[in-house]
VEXDREN-2710 file (C-alpha; in Angstrom, 1 decimal):
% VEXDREN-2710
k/r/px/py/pz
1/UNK/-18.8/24.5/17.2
2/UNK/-18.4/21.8/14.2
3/UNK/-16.1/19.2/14.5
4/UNK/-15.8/18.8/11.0
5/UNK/-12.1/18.9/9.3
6/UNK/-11.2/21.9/7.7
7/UNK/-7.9/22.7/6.4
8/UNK/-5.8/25.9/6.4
9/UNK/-7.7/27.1/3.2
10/UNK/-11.1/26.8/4.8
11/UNK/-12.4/23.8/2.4
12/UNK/-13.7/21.0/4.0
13/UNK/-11.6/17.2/3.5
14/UNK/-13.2/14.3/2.9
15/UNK/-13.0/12.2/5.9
16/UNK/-10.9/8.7/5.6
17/UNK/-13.0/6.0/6.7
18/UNK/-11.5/2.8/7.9
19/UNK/-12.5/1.1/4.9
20/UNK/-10.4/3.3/3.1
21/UNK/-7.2/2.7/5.3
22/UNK/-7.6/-1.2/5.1
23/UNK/-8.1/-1.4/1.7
24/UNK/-4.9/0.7/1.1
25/UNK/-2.8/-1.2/3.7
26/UNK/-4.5/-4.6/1.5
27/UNK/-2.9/-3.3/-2.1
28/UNK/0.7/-2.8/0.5
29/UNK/0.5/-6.2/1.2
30/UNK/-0.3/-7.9/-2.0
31/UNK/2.1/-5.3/-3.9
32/UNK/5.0/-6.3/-0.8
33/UNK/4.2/-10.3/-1.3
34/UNK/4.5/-10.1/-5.4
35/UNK/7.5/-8.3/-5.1
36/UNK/9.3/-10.3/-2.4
37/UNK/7.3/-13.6/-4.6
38/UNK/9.3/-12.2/-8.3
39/UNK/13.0/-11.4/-6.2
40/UNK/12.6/-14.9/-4.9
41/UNK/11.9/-16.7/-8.5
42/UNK/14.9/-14.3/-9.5
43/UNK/17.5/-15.7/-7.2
44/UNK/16.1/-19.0/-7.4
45/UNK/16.5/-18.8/-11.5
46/UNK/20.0/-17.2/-11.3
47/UNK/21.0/-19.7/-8.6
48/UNK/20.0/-22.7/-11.4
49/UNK/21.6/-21.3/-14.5
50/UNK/24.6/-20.3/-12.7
51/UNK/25.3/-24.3/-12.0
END
């Protein structure tokens, strides 16, 4: 018996390595900090011109 991952179809999927994983959890990260980084400057800038 295989213990390789086939799906309902009967093709074989390309197993996700850990490198994989990390490097998608990495571009999370940076995308979550440069977002929460540009909603900062936002406030900050609306918070001076609003004086």
């Amino acid at each position: 018996m295989s213990t390789t991952p086939v799906s309902a179809t009967g093709t074989i999927r390309p197993v996700r390595r850990v490198r994989h994983q990390a490097r998608e959890s990495l571009a999370v990260m940076a995308f979550s900090a440069g977002a929460s980084g540009l909603l900062a400057g936002g406030l900050l800038l609306l918070t001076l011109l609003a004086r």
